[in-house]
N, C-alpha and C positions, 0 to 999 in steps of 0.2 A: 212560238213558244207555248208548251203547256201548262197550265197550274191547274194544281188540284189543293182544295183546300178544304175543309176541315169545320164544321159547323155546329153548336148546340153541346156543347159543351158545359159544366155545371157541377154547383153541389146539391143533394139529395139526402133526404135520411133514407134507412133501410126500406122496403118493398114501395116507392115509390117507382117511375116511369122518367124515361129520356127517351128522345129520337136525335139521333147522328144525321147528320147530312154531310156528304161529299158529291163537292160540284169541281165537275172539271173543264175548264176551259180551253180550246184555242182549236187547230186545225184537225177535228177528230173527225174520222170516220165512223169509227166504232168503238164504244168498250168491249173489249173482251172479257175480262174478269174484275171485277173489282173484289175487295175484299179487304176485311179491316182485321188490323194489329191491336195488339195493348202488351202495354209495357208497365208494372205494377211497381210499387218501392222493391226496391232492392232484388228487383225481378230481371229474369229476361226478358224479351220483348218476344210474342207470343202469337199465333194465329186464332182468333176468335169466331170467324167465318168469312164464307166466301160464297159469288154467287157469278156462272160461266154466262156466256152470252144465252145460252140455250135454257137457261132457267135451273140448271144446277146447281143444290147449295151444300155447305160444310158448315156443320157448327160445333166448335169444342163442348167437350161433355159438359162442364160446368154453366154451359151457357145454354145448355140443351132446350126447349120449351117455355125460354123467357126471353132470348132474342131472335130477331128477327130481320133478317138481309131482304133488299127488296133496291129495284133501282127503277127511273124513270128514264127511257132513251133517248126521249126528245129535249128532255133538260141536262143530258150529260152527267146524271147527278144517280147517287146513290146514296141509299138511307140504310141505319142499322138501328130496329127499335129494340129499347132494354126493358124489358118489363118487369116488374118485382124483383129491383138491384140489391147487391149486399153489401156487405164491406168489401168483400174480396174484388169486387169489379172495378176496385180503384185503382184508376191506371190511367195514364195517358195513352190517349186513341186514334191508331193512323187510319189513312185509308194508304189502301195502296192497288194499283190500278195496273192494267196491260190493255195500252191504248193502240188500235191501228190506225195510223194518221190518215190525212187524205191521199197521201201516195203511198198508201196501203204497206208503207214500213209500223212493225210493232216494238211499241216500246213500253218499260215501265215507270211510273211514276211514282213517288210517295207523298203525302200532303204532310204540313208539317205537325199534324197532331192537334190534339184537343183533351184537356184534361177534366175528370171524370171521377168523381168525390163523391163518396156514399159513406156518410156515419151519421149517429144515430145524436 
């Protein structure tokens, strides 16, 4: 079984800093992409970035120059730094993952989220 879970989570006033962590655990071979969600008040739930095995990344325009995807291979784990947050980045925050097990089947996962409060 895998789990992916969801770390560092918090409240903030406006241009302060958070770092996200998603660790994922169990029979992985590989991540292939990780890549986190938010889902805002009365929003939909949303792609915020993403980062391929090969070091490709996606960052929605609003998040352009203030976050930051990055992952560690050896600890299964990926990070999203928020730098100079505003209101608007309040949202609960998935990771969500395309993991290749050790018998090289690919699957997806989602972690259950982590909420993400920025007022002033």
């Amino acid at each position: 079984q895998v789990q992916v879970v969801e770390s560092g989570g918090g409240s903030v006033q406006p241009g302060e800093s958070l770092r996200l962590s998603c660790a994922a655990s169990g029979m992985i071979f590989k991540i292939d992409v990780m890549a986190w969600y938010r889902q805002g008040p009365g929003k939909e739930r949303e792609l915020v970035a993403t980062m391929t095995s090969d070091g490709n990344t996606f960052y929605e325009d609003s998040v352009k120059g203030r976050f930051t995807i990055s992952r560690d291979n050896s600890k299964n784990t990926a990070y999203l730094q928020m730098n100079n947050l505003k209101s608007g980045d309040t949202a609960v925050y998935y990771c969500n993952t395309i993991i290749t097990m050790a018998g090289y089947d690919r699957y997806e996962y989602w972690g259950p989220g982590t909420q993400i409060t920025v007022s002033s």
